[in-house]
DRENDO-1510 file (C-alpha; in Angstrom, 1 decimal, always signed):
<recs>
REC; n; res; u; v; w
REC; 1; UNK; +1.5; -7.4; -25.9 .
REC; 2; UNK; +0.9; -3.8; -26.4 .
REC; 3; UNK; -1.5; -1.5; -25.2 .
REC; 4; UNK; -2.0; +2.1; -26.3 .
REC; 5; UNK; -5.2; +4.4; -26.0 .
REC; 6; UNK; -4.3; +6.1; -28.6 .
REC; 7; UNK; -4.9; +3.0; -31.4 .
REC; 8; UNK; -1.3; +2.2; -32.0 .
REC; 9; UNK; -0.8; -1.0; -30.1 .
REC; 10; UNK; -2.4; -4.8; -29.9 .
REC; 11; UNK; -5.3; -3.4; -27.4 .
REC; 12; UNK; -7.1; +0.0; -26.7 .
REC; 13; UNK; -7.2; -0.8; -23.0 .
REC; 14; UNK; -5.4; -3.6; -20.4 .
REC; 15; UNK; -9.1; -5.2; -19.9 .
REC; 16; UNK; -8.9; -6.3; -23.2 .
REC; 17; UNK; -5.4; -7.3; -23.3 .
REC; 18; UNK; -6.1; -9.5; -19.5 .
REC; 19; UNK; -9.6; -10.7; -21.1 .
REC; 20; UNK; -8.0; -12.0; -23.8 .
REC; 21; UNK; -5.2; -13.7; -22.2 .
REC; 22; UNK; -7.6; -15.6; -20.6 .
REC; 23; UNK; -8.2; -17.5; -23.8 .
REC; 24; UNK; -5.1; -18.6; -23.7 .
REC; 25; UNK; -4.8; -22.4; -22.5 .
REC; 26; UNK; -0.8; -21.8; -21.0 .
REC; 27; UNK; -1.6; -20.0; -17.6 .
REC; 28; UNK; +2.0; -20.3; -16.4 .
REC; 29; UNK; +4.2; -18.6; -18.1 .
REC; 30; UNK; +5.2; -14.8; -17.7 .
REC; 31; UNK; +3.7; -12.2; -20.1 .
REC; 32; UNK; +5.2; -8.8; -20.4 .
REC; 33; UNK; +2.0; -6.0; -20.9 .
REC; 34; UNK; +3.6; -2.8; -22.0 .
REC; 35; UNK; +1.7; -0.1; -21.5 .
REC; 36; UNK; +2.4; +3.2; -24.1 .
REC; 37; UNK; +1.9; +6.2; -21.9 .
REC; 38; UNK; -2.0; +7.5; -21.8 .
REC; 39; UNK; -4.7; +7.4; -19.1 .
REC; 40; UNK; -6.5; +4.0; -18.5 .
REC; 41; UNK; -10.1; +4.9; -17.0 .
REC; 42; UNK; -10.0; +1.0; -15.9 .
REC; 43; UNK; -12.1; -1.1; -12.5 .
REC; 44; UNK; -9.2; -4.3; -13.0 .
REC; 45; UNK; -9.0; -7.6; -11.2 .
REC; 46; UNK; -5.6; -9.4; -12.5 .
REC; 47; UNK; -6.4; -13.3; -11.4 .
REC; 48; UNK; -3.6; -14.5; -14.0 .
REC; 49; UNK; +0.2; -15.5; -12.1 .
REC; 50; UNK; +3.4; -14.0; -13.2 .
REC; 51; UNK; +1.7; -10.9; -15.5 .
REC; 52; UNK; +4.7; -8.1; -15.7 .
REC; 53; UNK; +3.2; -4.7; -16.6 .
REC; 54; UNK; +5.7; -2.2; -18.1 .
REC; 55; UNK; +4.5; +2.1; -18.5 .
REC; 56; UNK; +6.8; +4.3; -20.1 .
REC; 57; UNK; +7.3; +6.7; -16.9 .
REC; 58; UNK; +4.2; +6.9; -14.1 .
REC; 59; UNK; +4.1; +10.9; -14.9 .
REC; 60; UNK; +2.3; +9.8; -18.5 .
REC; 61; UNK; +1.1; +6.2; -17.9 .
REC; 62; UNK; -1.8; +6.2; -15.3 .
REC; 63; UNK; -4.5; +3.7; -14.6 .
REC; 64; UNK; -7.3; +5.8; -13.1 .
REC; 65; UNK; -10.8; +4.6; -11.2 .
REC; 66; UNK; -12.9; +6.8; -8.8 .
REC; 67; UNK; -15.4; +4.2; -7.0 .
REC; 68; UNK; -15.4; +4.6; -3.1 .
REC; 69; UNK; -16.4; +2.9; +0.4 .
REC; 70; UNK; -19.5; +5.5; +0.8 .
REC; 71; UNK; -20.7; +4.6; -2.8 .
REC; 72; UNK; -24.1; +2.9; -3.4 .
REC; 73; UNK; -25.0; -0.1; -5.3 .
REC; 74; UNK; -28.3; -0.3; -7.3 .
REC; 75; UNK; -29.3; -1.9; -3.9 .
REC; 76; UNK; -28.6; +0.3; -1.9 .
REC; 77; UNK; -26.0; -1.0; -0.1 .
REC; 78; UNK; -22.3; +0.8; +0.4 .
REC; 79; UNK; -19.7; +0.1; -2.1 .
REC; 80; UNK; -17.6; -0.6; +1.4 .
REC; 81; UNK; -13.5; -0.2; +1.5 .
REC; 82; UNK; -13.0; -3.4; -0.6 .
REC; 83; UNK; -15.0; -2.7; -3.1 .
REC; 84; UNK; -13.6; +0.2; -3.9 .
REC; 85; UNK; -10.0; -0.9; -5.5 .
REC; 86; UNK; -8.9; +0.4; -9.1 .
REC; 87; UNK; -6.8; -2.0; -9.5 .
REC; 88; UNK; -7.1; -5.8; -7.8 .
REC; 89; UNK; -4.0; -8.7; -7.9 .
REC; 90; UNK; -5.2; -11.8; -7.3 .
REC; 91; UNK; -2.1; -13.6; -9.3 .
REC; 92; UNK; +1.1; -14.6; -8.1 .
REC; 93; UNK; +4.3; -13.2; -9.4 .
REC; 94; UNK; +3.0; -9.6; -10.1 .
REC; 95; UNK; +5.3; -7.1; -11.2 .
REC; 96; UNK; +4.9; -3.7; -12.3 .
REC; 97; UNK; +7.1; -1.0; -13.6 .
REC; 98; UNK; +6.9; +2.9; -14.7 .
REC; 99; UNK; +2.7; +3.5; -13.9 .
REC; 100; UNK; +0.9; +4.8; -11.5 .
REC; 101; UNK; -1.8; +3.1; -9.8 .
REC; 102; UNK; -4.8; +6.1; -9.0 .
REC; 103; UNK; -8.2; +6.5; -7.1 .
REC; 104; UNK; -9.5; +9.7; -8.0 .
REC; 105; UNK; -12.5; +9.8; -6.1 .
REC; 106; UNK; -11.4; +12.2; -3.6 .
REC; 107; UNK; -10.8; +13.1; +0.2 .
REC; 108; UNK; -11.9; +10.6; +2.7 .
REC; 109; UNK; -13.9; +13.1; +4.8 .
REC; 110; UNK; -16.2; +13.3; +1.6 .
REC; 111; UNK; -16.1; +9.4; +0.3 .
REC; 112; UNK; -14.9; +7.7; +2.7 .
REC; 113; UNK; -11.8; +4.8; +1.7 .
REC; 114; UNK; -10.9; +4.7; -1.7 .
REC; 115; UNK; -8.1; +1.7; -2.8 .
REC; 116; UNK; -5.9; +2.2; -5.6 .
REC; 117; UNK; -4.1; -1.1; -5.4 .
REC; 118; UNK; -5.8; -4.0; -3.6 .
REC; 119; UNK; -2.5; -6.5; -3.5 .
REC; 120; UNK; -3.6; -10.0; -2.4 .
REC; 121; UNK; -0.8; -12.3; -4.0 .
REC; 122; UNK; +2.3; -13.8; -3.1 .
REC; 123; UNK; +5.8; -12.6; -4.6 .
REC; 124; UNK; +4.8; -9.1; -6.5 .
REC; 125; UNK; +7.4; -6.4; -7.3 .
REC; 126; UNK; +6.4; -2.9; -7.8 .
REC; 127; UNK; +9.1; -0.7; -9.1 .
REC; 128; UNK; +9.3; +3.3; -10.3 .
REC; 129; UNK; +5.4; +3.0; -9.7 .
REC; 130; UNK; +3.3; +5.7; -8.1 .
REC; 131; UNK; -0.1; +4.7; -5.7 .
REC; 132; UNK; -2.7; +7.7; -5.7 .
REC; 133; UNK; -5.2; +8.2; -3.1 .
REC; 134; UNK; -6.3; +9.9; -0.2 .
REC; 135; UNK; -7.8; +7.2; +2.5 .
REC; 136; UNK; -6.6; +3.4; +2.4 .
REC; 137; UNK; -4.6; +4.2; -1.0 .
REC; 138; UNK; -2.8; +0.9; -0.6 .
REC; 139; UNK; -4.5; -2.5; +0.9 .
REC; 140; UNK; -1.3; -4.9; +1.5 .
REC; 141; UNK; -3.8; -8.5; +1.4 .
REC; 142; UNK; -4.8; -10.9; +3.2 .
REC; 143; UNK; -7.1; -9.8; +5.3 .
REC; 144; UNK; -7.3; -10.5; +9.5 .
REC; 145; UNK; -9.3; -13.3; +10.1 .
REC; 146; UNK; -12.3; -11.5; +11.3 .
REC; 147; UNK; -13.4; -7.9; +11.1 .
REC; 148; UNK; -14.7; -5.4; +14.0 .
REC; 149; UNK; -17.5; -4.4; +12.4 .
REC; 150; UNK; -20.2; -7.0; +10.9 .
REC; 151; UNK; -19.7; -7.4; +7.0 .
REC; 152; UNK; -16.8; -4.8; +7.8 .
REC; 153; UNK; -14.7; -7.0; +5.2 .
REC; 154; UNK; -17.3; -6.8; +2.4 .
REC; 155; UNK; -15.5; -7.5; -1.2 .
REC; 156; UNK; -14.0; -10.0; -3.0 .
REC; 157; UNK; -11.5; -10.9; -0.1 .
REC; 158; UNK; -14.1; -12.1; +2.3 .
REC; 159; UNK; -14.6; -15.1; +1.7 .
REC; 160; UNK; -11.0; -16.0; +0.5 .
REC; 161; UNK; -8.4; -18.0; +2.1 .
REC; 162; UNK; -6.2; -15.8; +4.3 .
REC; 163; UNK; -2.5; -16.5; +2.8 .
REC; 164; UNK; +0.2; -14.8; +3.3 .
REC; 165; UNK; +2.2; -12.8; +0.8 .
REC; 166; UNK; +5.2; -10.7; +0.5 .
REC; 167; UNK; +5.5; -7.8; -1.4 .
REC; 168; UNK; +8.6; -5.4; -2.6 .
REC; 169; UNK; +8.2; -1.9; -3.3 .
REC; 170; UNK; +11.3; -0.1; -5.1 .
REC; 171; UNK; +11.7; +3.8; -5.8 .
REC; 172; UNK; +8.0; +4.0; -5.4 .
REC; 173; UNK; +5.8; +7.4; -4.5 .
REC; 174; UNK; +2.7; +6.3; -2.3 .
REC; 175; UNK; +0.1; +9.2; -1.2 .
REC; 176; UNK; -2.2; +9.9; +1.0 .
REC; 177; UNK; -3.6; +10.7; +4.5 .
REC; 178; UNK; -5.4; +8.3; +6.6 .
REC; 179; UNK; -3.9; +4.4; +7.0 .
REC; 180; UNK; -2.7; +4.7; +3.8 .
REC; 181; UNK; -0.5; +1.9; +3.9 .
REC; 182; UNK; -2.4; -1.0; +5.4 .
REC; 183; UNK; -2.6; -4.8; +6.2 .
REC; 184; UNK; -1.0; -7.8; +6.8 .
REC; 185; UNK; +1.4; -8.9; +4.1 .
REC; 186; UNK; +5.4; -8.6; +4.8 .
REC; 187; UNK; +6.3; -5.3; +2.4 .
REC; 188; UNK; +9.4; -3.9; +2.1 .
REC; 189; UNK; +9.5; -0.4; +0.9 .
REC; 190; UNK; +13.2; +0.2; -0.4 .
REC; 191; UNK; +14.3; +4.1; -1.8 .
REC; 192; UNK; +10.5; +5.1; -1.6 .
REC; 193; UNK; +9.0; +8.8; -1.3 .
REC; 194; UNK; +6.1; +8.6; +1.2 .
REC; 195; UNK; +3.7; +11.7; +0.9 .
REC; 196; UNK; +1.0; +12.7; +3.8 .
REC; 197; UNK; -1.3; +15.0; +1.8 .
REC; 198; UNK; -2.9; +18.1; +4.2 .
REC; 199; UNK; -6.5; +17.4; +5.5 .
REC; 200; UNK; -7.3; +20.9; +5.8 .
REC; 201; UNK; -7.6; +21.8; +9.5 .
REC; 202; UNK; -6.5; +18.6; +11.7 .
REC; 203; UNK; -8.5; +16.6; +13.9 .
REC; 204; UNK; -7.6; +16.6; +17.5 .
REC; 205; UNK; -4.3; +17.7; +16.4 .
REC; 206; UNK; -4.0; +14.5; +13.4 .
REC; 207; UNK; -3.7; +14.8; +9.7 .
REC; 208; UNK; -3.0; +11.2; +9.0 .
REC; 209; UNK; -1.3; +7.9; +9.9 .
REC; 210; UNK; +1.1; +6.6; +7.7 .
REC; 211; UNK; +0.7; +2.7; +8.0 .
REC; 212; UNK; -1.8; +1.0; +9.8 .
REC; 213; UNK; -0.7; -3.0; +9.6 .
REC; 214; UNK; -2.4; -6.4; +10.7 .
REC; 215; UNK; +0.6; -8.5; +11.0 .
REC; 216; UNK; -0.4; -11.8; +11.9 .
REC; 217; UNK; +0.8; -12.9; +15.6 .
REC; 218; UNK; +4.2; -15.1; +15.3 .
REC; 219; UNK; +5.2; -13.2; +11.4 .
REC; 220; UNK; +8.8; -12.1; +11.7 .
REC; 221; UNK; +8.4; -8.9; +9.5 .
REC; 222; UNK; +5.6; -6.5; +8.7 .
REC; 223; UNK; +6.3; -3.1; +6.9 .
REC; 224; UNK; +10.0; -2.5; +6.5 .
REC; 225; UNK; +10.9; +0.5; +5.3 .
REC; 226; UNK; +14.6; +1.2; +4.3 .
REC; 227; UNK; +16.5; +4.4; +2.9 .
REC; 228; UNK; +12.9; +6.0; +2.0 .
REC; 229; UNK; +11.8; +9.7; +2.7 .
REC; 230; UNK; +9.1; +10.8; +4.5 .
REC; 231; UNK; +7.2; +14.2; +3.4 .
REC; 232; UNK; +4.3; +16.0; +3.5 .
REC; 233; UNK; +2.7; +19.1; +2.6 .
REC; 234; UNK; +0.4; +19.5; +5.7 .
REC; 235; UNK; +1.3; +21.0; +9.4 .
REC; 236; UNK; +4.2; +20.4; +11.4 .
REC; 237; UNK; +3.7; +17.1; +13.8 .
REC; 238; UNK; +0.2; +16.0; +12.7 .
REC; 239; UNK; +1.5; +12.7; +11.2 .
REC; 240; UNK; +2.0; +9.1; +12.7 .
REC; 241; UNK; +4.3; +7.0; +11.6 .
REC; 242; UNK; +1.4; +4.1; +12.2 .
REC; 243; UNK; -1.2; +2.4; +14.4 .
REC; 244; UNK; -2.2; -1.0; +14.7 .
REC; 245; UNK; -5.0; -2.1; +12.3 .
REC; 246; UNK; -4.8; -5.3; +14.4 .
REC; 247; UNK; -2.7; -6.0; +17.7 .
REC; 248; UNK; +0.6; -7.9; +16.5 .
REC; 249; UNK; +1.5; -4.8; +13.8 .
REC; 250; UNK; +5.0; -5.0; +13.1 .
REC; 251; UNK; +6.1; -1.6; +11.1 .
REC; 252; UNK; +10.1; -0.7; +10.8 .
REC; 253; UNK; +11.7; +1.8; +9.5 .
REC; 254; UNK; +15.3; +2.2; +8.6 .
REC; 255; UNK; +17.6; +4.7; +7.9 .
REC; 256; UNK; +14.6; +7.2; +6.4 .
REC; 257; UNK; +14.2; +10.8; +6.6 .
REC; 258; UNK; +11.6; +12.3; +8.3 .
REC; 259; UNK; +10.1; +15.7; +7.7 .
REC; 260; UNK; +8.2; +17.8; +10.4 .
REC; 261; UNK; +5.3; +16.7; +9.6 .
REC; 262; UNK; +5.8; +13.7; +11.7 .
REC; 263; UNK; +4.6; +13.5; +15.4 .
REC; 264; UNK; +7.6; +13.2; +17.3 .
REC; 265; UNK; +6.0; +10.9; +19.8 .
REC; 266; UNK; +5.3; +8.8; +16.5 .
REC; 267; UNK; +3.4; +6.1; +17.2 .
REC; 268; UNK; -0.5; +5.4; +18.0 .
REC; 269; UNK; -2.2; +2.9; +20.2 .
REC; 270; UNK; -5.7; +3.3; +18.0 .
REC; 271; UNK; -6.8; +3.7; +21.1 .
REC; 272; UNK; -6.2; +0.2; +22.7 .
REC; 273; UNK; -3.5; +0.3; +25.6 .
REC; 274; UNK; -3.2; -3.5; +25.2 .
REC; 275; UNK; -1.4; -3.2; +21.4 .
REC; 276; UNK; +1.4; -1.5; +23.4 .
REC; 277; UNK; +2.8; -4.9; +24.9 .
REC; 278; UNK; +2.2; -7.1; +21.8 .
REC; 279; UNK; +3.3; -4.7; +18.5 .
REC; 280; UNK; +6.5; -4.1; +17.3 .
REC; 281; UNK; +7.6; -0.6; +16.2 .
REC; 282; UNK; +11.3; +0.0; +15.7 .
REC; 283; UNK; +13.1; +2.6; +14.1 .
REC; 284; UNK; +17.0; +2.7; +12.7 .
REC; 285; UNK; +18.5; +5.9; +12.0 .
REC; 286; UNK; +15.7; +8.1; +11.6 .
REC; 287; UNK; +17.0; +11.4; +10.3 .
REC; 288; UNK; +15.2; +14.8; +9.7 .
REC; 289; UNK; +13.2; +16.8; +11.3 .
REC; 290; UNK; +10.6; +14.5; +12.3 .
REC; 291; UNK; +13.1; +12.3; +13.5 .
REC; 292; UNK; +12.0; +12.5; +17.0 .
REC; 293; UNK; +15.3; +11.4; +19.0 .
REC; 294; UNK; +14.4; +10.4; +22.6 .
REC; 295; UNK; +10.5; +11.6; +22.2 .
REC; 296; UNK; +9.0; +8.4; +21.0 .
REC; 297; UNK; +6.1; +6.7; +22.3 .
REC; 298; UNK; +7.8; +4.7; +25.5 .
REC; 299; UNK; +6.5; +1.3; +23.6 .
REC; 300; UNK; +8.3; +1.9; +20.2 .
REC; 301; UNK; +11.8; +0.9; +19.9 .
REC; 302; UNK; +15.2; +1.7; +18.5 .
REC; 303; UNK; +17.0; -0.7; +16.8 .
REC; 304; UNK; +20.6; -2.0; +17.8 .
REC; 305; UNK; +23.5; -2.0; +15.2 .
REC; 306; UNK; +23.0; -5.9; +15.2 .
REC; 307; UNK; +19.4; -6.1; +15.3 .
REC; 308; UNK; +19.1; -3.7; +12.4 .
REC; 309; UNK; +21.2; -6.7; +10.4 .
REC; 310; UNK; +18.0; -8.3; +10.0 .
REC; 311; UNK; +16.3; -5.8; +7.9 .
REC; 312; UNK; +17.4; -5.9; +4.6 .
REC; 313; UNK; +15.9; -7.3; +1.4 .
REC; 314; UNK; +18.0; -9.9; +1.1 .
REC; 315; UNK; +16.9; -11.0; +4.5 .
REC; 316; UNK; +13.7; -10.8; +4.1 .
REC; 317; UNK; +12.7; -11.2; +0.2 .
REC; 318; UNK; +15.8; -12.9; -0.7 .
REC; 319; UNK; +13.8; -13.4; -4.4 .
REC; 320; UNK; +13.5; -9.8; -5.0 .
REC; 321; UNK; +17.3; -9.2; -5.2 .
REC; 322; UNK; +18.2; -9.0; -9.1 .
</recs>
């Protein structure tokens, strides 16, 4: 299947191409979507298992929305953070290649959370991709079982069963500013370019957080990161590595290079002292200016020769290994 906005494919957008595999009595077996390079102004929920979507490079092939948490429906009522995904996977065995995945609506200060890529499915692969935002670019699914804030999980994970997935994310660029890598999926980042984009004048001392996870209590692995760099274009240590989006966050990163933007205490309690004894944040090799040696938080950790054994992909995804 080909799609091409400029007329010269099977479909003039990927809606059309999804709605129309949905006519399709086989539900099972893999399709390969190829995507000739353009810009897809596309709101997408992908419900069908095992789609692969192939761009020609994510410079030229760019599926774009702008809706946000601080938008209104006809109601009334706030578009909320989950509402507010370009792109939404609700089928197994996802893969992507060569696109990037945007939410154009803006800084967060202005619209609040904006998703680019709402992943809630077991088993996706995300490779040469780039994720676009500013706050909450990408939402790792499920969701923790109950939220802070009443109807603070508003969308079309709500109601769904919390299930586990795993996700692998390879040579990939991911933006933003504010927990812009959140949830509670095991994701391994591997070769990735992390960018912290500048605020403007920093909170307190804060541009951003890089990760803000929900492991669930008892998962082995969170958010691995391995051999992946860490920039930024905003101020020298206004960056943390993460803060715990729920008490049991588990966020690793090994062997990555760290620019100054990063805090060199590098870790946040998000306010909650009692996170400290029950999350697990580790670091391997950590090079770079942000690097941090012997100034981390007291509650983070650095990773033995032998425990850092455990974090690989063949460990932990064995099925992502081709």
């Amino acid at each position: 299947m080909i799609v091409a906005s400029d007329g010269s494919g099977d479909y003039l957008s990927l809606g059309e191409a999804l709605k129309d595999l949905e006519k399709k009595s086989e539900k099972n077996g893999r399709v390969v979507i190829h995507l000739k390079k353009g810009v897809y102004r596309e709101k997408l929920h992908i419900t069908r298992p095992n789609i692969t979507l192939v761009g020609e490079d994510p410079e030229s092939t760019i599926i774009t929305y702008d809706d946000y948490a601080r938008k209104l429906f006809d109601n009334g009522e706030e578009y909320g953070t989950f509402n507010s995904y370009t792109v939404l996977i609700t089928g197994d065995g996802f893969e992507a290649s060569n696109i990037t995945f945007e939410n154009s609506a803006g800084p967060g200060k202005i619209k609040g959370q904006a998703l680019a890529a709402y992943v809630d499915a077991d088993r996706v692969i995300f490779r040469n991709c780039c994720f676009k935002g500013h706050q909450d670019t990408l939402f790792t699914a499920p969701l923790p079982p109950e939220p802070v804030l009443k109807n603070g999980f508003k969308g079309p994970g709500q109601n769904r069963e919390r299930r586990m997935g795993a996700h692998y994310y390879e040579n990939c660029v991911i933006e933003g500013d504010v927990d812009f890598i959140f949830g509670s999926a095991t994701a391994v980042f591997k070769g990735c370019t992390i960018i912290s984009l500048d605020r403007g004048e920093p909170e307190n001392g804060v541009n951003g957080y890089i990760t803000a996870a929900s492991t669930p209590e008892g998962e082995k692995y969170g958010y691995v990161f391995i051999d992946c760099k860490l920039v930024g274009n905003c101020k020298p240590s206004t960056v943390y590595l993460g803060r715990p989006w729920r008490n049991f966050a588990k966020t690793v990163f090994i062997n990555c290079y760290m620019d100054s933007h990063i805090k060199s205490e590098g870790w946040h309690n998000w306010n909650r002292p009692e996170s400290e004894k029950t999350v697990f944040y580790a670091e391997y090799k950590s090079h770079g200016p942000g690097a941090g040696t012997g100034k981390r938080v007291s509650w983070a950790r650095i990773l033995t020769d032998d425990e850092a054994k455990d974090y690989t992909v063949e460990k932990i995804i064995p099925w992502a290994v081709r």
